[in-house]
C-alpha positions as CSV (number, residue, x, y, z in Angstrom):
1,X,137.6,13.2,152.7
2,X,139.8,13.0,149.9
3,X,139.4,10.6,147.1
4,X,141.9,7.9,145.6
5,X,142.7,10.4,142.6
6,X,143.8,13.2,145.4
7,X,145.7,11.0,147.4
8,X,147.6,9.9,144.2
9,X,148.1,13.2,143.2
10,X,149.6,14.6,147.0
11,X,151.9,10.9,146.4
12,X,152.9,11.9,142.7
13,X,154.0,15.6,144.1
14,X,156.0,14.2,147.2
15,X,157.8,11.7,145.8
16,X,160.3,13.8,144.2
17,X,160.7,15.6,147.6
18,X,160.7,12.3,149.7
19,X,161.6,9.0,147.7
20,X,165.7,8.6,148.4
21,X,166.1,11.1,151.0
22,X,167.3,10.6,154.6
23,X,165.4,12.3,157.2
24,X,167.6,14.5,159.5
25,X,165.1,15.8,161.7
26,X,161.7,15.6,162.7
27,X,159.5,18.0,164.7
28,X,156.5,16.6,166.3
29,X,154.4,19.3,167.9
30,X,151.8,17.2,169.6
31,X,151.4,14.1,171.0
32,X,148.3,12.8,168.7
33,X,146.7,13.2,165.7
34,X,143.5,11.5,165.1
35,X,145.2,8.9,167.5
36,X,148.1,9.1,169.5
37,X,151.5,8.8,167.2
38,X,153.7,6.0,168.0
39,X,156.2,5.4,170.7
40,X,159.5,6.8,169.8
41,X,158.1,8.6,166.5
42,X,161.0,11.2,166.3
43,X,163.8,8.7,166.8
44,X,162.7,6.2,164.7
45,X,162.3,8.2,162.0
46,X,165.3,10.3,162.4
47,X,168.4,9.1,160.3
48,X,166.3,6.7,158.1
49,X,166.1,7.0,154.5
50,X,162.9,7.3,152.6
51,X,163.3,4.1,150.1
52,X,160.0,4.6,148.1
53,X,156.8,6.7,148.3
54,X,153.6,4.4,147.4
55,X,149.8,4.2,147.8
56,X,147.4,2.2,149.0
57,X,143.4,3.5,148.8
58,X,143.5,6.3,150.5
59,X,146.8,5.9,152.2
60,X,150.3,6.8,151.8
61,X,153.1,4.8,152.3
62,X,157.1,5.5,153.1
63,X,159.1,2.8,153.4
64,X,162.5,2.8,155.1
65,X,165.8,1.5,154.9
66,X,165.4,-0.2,157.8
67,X,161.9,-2.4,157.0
68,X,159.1,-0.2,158.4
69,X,156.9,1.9,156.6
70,X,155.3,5.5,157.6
71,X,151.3,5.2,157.0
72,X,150.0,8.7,156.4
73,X,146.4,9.2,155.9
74,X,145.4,12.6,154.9
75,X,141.7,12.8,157.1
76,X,139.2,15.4,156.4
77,X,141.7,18.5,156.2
78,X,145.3,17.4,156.3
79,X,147.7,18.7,153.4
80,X,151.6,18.2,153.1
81,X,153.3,21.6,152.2
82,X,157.3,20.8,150.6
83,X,159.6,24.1,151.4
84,X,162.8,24.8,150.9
85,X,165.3,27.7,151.7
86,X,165.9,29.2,148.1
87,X,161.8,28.6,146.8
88,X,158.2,29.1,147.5
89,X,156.3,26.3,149.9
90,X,154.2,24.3,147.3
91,X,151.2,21.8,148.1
92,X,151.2,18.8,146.9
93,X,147.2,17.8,145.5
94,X,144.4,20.0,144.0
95,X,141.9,21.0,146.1
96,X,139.4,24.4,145.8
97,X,139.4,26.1,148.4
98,X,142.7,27.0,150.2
99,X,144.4,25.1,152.2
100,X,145.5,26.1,155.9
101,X,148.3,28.0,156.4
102,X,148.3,28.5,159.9
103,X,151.3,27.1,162.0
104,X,149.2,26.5,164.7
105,X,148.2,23.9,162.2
106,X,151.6,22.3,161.4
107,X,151.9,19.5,163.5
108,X,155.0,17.2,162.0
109,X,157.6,18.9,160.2
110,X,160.2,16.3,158.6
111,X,163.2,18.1,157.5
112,X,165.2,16.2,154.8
113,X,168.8,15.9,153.8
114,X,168.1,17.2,150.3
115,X,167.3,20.8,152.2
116,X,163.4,20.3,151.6
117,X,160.9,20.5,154.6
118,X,158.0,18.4,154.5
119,X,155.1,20.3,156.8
120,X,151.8,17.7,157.7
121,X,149.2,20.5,158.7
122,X,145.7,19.6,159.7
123,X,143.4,22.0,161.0
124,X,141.1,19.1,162.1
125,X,143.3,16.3,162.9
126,X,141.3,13.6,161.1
127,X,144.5,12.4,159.6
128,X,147.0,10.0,161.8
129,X,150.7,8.2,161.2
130,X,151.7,5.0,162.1
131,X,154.6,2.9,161.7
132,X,154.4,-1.2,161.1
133,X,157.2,-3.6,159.5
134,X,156.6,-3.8,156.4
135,X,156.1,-7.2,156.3
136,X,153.2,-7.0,159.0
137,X,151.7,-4.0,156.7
138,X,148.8,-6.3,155.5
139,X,147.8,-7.3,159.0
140,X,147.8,-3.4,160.3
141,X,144.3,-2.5,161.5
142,X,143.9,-0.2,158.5
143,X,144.8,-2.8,156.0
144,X,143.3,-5.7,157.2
145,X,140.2,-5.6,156.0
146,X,140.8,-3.4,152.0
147,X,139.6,-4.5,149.2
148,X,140.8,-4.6,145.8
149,X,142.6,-2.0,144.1
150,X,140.7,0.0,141.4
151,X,143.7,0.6,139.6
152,X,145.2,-2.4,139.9
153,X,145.2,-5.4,137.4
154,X,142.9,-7.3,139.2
155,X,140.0,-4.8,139.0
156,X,138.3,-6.4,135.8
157,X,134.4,-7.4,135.0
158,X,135.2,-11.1,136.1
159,X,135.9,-9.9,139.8
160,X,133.5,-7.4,140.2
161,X,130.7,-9.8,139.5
162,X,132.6,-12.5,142.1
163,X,132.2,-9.6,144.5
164,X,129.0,-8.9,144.4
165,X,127.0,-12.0,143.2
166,X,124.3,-12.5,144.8
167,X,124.3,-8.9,147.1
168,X,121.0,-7.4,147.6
169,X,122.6,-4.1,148.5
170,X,122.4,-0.8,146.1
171,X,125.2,-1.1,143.4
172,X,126.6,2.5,144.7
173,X,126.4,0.9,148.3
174,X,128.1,-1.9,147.1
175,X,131.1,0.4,145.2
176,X,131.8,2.1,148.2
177,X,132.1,-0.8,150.6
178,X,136.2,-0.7,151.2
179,X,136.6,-4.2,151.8
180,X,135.4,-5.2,148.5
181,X,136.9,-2.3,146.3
182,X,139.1,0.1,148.0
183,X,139.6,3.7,148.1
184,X,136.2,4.6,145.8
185,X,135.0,7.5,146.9
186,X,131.6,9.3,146.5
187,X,132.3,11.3,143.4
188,X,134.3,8.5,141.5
189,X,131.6,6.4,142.3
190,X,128.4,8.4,140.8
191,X,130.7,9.5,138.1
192,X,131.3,5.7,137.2
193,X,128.2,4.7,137.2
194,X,126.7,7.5,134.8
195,X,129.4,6.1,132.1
196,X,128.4,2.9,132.6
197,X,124.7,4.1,132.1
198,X,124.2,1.7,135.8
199,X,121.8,3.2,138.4
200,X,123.1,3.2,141.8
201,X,119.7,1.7,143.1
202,X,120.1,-1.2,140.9
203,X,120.9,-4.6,143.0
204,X,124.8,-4.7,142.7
205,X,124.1,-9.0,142.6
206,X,122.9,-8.2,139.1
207,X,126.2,-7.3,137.5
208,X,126.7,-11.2,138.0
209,X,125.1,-14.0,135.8
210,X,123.4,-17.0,137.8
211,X,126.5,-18.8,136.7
212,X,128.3,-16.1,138.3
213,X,130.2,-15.0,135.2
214,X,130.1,-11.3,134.1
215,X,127.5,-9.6,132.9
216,X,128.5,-6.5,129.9
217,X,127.6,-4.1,132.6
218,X,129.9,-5.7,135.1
219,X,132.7,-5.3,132.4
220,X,131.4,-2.0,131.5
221,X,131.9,-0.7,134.5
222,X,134.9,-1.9,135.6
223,X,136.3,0.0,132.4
224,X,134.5,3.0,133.2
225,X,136.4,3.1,136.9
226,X,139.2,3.1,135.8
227,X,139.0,5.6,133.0
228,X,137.1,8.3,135.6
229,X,140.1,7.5,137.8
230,X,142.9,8.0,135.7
231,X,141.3,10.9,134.4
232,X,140.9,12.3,137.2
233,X,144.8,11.8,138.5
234,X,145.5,13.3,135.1
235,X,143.9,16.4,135.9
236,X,145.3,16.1,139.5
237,X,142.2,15.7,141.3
238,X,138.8,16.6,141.4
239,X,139.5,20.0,143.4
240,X,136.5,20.0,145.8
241,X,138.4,20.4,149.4
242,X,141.6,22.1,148.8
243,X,144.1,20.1,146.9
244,X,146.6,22.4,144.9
245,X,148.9,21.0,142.4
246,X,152.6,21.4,143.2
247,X,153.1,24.4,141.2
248,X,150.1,26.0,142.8
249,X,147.6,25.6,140.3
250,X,144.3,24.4,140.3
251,X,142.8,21.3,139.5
252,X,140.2,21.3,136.6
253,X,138.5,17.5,137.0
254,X,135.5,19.6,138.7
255,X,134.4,21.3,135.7
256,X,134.3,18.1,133.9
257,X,132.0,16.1,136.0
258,X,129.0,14.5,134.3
259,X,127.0,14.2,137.2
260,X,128.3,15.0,140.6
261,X,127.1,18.4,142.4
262,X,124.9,18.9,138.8
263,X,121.5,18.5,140.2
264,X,118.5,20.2,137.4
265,X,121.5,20.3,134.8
266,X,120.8,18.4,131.3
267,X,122.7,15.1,131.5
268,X,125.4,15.1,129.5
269,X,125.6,11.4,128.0
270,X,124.9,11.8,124.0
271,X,121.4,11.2,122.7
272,X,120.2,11.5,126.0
273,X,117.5,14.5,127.2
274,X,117.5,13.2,130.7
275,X,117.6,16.1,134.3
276,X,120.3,15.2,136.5
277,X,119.0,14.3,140.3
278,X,119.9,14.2,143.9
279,X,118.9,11.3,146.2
280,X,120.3,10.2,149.8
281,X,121.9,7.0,149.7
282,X,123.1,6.1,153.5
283,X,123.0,9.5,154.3
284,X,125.5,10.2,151.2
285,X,124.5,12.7,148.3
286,X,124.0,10.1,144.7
287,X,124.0,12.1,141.6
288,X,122.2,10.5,138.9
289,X,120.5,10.6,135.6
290,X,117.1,8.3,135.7
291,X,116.6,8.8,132.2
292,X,119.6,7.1,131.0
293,X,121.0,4.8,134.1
294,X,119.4,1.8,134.4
């Protein structure tokens, strides 16, 4: 599934496309998704104007002129392509391997006043629409329940050792649990925690003093989020699963990664002679160096 970077970086390449625009017309070529779209879809999306284009974890967010918002979640495979008469489709993201370009794919195709076409395709149809008020946004199913921002403000050393004090879970576990941080991903996550120098079998209540203040690691790492994050974004994604850029290019976050998918390699942390390794964490690949994360 995509990752918080690749999300931000399909957001970053539609907004141009989308944020200000009225919908004319909207095609939808199947009933369901993941789950079935809402009631009305097409007419109440027809004739509204797109106000803004935001993010939240791993979802995408249109709000309208008329106070609802379009949820878009991308899934294992879905991928917005932006057309328009007089140029070449682009994709929004960065992912390696090609996206689908089948029609028999395309199952929503808004078409814009601006003269762009906005084509959801998803070969799987892991990815699903919804439409809420947007002031009933933070009760939605899919909303309820997120944690924090990484990006956000609030993502500091203070808060990640309220969130875990006194957890017994694996600190990778821990990162990954969407209610208390959302939108960390795999990758981000053993990524993170190799900059930190953290090992993702270390108790994630130990970031956390007995007073509950933060520990350096717990500050440490918070930094170190961030920084793999917007670094990431920067270079528009980590291109594993098929994001392109909008002007078609590749991604090059992948051939930066300390850690991830670099099992036997040297690690690459300075002063450091440790092997990168591979363990299962709950049934998830954690890429690690033993040497050097403690």
């Amino acid at each position: 599934m995509p990752e918080l970077p690749e999300v931000e970086t399909v957001r970053r390449g539609l907004e141009p496309a989308l944020q200000g625009t009225r919908i004319d017309k909207v095609e939808q070529r199947r009933p369901d998704l993941r789950f079935p779209l809402p009631e009305n879809f097409v007419q109440r999306l027809e004739g509204r104007t797109i106000t803004s284009l935001g993010r939240r974890a791993k979802y995408l967010l249109a709000d309208l002129d008329d106070g609802m918002t379009l949820i878009m979640h991308l899934g294992m495979s879905g991928s917005f392509r932006v057309e328009r008469d007089d140029g070449e489709p682009t994709t929004p993201g960065s992912f390696h391997h090609e996206r689908s370009g089948s029609a028999t794919h395309d199952h929503i195709v808004f078409h814009l006043a601006n003269g762009r076409r906005i084509t959801y395709n998803d070969p799987r149809r892991f990815g699903f629409m919804d439409l809420v008020a947007r002031t009933a946004l933070s009760e939605h199913p899919s909303f309820r329940t997120l944690g924090l921002e990484p990006l956000g403000n609030e993502l500091n050393g203070d808060r990640l050792a309220a969130l875990f004090k006194g957890r017994k879970t694996p600190l990778k576990a821990a990162l990954l649990d969407q209610s208390l941080v959302a939108g960390l991903g795999n990758i981000y996550v053993c990524e993170a925690l190799n900059m930190a120098k953290l090992s993702p079998k270390r108790l994630a209540g130990t970031l956390a003093r007995k007073t509950g203040a933060a520990t350096p690691a717990a500050i440490q790492l918070a930094d170190d989020i961030k920084l793999v994050l917007t670094d990431a974004i920067r270079a528009g994604g980590s291109s594993l699963r098929d994001h392109k850029l909008t002007d078609g290019s590749l991604g090059y976050f992948q051939h930066h990664f300390r850690v991830y998918d670099r099992e036997g390699e040297p690690c690459l942390t300075p002063d450091c002679d440790g092997v990168i390794k591979r363990i299962v964490q709950s049934g998830r690949s954690t890429f690690y160096c033993p040497t050097c994360q403690k």
